[in-house]
SEZAMI-567856 format. One record per residue (C-alpha): chain; residue in one letter; y, x, z; residue number from 0. Coordinates in Angstrom, 3 decimals. Layout:
<site><kette>A</kette><rest>A</rest><c2>Y</c2><c1>X</c1><c3>Z</c3><nr>NUM</nr></site>
...
This chain:
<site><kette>A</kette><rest>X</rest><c2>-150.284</c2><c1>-46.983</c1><c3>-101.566</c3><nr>0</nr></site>
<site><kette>A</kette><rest>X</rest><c2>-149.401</c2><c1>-51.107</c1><c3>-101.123</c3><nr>1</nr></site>
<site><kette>A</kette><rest>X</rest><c2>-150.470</c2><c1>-51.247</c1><c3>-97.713</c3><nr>2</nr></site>
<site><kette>A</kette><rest>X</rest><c2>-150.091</c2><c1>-48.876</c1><c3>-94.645</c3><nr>3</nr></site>
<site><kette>A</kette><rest>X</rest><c2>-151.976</c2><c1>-50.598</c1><c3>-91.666</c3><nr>4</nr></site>
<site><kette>A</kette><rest>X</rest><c2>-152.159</c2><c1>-48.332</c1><c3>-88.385</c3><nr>5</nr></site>
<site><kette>A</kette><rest>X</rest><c2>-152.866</c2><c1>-50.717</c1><c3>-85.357</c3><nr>6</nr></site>
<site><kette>A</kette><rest>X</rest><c2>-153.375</c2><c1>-50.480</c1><c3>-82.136</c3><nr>7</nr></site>
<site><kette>A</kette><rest>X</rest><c2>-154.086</c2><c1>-46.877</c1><c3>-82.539</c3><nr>8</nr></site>
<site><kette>A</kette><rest>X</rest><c2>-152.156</c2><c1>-45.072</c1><c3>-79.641</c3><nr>9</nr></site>
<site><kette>A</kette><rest>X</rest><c2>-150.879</c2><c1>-43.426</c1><c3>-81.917</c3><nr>10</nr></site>
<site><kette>A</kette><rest>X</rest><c2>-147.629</c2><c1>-40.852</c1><c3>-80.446</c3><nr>11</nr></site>
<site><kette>A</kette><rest>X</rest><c2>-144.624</c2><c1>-39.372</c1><c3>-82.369</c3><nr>12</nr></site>
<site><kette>A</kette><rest>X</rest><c2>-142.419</c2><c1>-40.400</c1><c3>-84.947</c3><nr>13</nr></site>
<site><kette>A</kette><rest>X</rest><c2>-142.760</c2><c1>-42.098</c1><c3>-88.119</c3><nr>14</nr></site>
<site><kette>A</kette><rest>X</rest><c2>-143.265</c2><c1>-39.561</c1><c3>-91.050</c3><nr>15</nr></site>
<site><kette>A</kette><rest>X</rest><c2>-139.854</c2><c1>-39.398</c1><c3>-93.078</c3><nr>16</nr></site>
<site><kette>A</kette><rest>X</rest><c2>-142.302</c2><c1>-39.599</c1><c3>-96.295</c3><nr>17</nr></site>
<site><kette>A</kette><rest>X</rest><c2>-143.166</c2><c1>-43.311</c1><c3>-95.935</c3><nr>18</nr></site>
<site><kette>A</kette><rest>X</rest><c2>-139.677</c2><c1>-43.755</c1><c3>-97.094</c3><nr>19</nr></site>
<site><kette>A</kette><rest>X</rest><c2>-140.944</c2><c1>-42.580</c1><c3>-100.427</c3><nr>20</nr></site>
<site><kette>A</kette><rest>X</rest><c2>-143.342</c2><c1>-45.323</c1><c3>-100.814</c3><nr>21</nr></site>
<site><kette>A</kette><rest>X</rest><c2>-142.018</c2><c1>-47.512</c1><c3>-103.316</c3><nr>22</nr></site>
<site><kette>A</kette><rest>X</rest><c2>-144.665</c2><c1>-49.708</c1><c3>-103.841</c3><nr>23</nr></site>
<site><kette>A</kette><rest>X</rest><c2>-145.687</c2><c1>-50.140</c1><c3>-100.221</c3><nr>24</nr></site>
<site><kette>A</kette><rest>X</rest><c2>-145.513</c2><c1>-54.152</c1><c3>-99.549</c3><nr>25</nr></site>
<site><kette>A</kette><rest>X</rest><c2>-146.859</c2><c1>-54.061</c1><c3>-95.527</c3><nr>26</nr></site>
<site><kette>A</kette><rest>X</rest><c2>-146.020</c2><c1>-51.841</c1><c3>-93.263</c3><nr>27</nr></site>
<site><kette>A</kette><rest>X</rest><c2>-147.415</c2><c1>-52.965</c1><c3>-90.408</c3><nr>28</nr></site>
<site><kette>A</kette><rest>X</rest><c2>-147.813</c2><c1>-49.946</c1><c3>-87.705</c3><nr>29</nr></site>
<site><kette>A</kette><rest>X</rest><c2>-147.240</c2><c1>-52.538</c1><c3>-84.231</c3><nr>30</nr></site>
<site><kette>A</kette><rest>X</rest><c2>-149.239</c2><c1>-51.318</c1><c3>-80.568</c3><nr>31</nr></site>
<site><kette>A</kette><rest>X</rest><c2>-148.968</c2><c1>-47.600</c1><c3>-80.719</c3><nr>32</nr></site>
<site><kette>A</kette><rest>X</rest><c2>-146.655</c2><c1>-45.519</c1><c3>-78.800</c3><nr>33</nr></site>
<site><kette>A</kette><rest>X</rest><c2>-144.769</c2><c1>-44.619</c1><c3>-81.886</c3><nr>34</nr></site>
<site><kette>A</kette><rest>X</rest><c2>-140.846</c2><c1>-43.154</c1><c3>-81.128</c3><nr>35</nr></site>
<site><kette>A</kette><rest>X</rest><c2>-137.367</c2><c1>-41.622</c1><c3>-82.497</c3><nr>36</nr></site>
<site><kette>A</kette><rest>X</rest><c2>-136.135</c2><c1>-43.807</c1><c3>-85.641</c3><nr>37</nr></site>
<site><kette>A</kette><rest>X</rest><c2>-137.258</c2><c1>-45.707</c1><c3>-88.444</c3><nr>38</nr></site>
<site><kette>A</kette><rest>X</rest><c2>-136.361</c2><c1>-42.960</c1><c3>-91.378</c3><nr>39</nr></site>
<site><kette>A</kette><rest>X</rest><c2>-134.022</c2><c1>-43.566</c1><c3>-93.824</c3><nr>40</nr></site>
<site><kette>A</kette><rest>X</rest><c2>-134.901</c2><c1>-45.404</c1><c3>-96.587</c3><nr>41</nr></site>
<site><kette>A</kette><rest>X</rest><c2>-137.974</c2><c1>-47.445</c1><c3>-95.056</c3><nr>42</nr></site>
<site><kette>A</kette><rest>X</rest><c2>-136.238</c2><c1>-50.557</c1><c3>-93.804</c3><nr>43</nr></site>
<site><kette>A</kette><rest>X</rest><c2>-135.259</c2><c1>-50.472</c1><c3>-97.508</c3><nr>44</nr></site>
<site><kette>A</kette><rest>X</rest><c2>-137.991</c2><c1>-50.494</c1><c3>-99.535</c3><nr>45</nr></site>
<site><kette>A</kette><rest>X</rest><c2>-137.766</c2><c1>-52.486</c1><c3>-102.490</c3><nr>46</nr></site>
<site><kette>A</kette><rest>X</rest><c2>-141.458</c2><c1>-53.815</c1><c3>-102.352</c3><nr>47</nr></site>
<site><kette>A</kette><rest>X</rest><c2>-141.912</c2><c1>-54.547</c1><c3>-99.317</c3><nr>48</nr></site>
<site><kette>A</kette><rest>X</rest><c2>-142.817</c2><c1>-57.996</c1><c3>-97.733</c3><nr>49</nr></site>
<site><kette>A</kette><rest>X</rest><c2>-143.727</c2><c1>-57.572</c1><c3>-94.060</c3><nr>50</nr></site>
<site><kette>A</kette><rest>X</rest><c2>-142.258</c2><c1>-54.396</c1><c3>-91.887</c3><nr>51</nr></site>
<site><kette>A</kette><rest>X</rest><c2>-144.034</c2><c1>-55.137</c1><c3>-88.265</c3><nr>52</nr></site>
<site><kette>A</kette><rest>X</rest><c2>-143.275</c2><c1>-52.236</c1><c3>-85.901</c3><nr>53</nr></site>
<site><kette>A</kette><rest>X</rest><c2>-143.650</c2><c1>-54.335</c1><c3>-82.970</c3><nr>54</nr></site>
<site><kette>A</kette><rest>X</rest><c2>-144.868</c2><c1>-52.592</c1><c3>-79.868</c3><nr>55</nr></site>
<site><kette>A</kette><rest>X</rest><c2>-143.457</c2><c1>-49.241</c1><c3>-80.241</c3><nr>56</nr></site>
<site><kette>A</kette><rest>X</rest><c2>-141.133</c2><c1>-47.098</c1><c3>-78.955</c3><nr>57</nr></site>
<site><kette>A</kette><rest>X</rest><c2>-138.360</c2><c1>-46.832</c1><c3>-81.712</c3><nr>58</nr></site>
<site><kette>A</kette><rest>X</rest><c2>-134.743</c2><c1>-46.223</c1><c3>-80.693</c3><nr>59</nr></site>
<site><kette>A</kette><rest>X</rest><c2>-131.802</c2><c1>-46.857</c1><c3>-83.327</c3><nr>60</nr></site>
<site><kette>A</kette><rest>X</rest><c2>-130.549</c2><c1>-49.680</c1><c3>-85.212</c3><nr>61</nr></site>
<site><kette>A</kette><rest>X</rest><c2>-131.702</c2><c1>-51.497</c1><c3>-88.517</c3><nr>62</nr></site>
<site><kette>A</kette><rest>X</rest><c2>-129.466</c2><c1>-50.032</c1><c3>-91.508</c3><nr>63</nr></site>
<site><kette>A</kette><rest>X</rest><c2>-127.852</c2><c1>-52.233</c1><c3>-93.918</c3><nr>64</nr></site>
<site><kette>A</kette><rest>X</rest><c2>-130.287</c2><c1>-50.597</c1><c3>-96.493</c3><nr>65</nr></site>
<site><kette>A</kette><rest>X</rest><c2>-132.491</c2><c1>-53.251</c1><c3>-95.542</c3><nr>66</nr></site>
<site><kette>A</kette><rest>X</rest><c2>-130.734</c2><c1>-55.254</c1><c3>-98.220</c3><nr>67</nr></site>
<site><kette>A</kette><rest>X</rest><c2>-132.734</c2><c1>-53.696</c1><c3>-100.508</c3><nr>68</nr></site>
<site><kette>A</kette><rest>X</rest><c2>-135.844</c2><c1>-55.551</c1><c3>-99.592</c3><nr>69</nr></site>
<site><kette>A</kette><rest>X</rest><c2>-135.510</c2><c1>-57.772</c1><c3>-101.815</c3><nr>70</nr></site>
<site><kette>A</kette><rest>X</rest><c2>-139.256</c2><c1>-59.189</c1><c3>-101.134</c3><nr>71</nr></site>
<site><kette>A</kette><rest>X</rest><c2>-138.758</c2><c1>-58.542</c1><c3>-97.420</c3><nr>72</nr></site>
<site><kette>A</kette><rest>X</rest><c2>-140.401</c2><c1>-62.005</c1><c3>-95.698</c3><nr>73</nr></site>
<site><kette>A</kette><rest>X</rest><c2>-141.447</c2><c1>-60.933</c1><c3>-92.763</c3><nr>74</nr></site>
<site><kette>A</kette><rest>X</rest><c2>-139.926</c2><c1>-58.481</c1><c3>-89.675</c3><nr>75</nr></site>
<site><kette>A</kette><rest>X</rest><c2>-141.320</c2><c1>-57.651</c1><c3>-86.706</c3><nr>76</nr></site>
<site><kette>A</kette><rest>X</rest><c2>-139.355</c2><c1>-55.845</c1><c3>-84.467</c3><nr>77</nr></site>
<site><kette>A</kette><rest>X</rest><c2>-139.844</c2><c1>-56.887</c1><c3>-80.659</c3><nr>78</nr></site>
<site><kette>A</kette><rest>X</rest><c2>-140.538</c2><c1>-54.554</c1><c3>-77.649</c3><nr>79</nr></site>
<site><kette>A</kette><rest>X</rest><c2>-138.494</c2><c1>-51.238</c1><c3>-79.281</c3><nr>80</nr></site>
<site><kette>A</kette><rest>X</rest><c2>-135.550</c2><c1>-49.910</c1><c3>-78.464</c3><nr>81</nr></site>
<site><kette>A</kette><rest>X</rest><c2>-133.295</c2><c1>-50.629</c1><c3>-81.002</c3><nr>82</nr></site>
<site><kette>A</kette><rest>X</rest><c2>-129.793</c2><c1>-51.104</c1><c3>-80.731</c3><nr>83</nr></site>
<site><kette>A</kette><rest>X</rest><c2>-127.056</c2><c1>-52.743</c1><c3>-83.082</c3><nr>84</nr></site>
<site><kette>A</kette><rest>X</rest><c2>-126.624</c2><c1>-56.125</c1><c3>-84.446</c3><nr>85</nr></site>
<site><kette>A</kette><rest>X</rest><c2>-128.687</c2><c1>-56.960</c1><c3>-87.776</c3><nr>86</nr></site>
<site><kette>A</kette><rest>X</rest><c2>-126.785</c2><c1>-56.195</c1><c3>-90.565</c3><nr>87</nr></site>
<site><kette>A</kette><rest>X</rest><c2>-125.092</c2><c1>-58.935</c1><c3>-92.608</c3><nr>88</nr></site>
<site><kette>A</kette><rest>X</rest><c2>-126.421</c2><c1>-59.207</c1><c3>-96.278</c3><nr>89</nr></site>
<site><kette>A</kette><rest>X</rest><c2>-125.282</c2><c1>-61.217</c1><c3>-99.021</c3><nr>90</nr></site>
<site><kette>A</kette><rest>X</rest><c2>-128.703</c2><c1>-62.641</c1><c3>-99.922</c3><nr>91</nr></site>
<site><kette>A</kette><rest>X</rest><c2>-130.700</c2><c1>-62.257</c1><c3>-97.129</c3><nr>92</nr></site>
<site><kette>A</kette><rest>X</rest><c2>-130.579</c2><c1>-64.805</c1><c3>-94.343</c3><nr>93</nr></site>
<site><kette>A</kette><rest>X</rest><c2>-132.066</c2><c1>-63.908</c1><c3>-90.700</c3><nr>94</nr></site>
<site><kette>A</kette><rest>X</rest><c2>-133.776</c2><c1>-66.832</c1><c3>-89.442</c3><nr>95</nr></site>
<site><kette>A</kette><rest>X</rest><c2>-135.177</c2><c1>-66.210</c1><c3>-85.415</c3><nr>96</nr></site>
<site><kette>A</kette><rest>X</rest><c2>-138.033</c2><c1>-67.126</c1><c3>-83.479</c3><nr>97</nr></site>
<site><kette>A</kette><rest>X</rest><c2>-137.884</c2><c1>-68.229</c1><c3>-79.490</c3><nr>98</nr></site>
């Protein structure tokens, strides 16, 4: 699977832990559902992946430092959750922020 696009499905629950397992997943893009609990280990992560949106949810916890692993990482969506933390600091990935 490359791309995992659930959208504005009302979709409930939490994120299956197995999407973690998706190496070669480059979007994961699962924004305006009612999705909750935390992003599982290993997905912020994911070596492949260029855009993680989970905008629009209900997701509680804080972005790992795995997610210097994402080495192809472009894109991150992450507004109107709950998480918590500060973004983690990554030798060779910069943050840049949008108003």
């Amino acid at each position: 699977m490359k791309e995992l696009l659930m959208l504005q499905n009302k979709l409930t629950g939490e994120i299956p832990a197995n999407y973690a397992k998706c190496t070669t997943l480059t979007w994961f893009r699962i924004n305006n559902n009612s999705l909750s609990g935390v992003v599982p280990a290993g997905l912020w992560g994911l070596p492949n992946v260029a855009i993680i949106d989970i905008t629009s949810n209900q997701i509680e916890g804080p972005i790992t430092s795995d997610i210097g692993n994402a080495k192809k990482l472009a894109q991150l969506f992450v507004s109107y959750n709950r998480l918590s933390g500060e973004l983690p600091d990554e030798p060779d990935f910069r943050w840049q922020t949008s108003t």
